[in-house]
N, C-alpha and C positions, 0 to 999 in steps of 0.2 A: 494537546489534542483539539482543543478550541481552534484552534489557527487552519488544523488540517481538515475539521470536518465545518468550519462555518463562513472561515474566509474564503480557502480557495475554490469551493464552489460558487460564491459570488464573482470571485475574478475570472473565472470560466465562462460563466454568466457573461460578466461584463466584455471579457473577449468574442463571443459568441455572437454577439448584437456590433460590433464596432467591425470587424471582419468581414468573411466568409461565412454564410449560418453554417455550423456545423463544428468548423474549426475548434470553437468551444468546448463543443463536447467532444468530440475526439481527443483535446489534449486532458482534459478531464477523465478519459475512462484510459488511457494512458496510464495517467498517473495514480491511480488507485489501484488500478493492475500491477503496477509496480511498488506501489504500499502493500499489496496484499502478497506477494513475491517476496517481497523483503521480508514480515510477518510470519510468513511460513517456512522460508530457510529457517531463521531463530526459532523456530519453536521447533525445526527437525533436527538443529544441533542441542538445541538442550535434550530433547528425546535421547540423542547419542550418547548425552552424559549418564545419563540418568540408565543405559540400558548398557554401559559400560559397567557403572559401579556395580549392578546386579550380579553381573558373569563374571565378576572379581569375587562377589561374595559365593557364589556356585561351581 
């Protein structure tokens, strides 16, 4: 988790200044969009599990 919340906002950063301004943060909110996407499918499959074994037991 170190890497994903401290490095690549520096590399975004550091993208952002050597580019196009902006570029940076664009691929940056990109990319957390799609950490947080990926985040909440898994936590809507485990829900799945968890509301599966309930109607087994009901």
């Amino acid at each position: 988790m170190v890497f994903v919340f401290n490095v690549l906002p520096e590399t975004f950063h550091i993208i952002n200044q050597n580019t196009i301004v902006g570029v940076g943060n664009f691929l940056g909110i990109l990319f957390f969009l799609a950490l947080f996407i990926a985040g909440l499918s898994t936590t809507v499959g485990n829900v799945e599990v968890i509301v599966d074994a309930i109607e087994g037991i009901v």
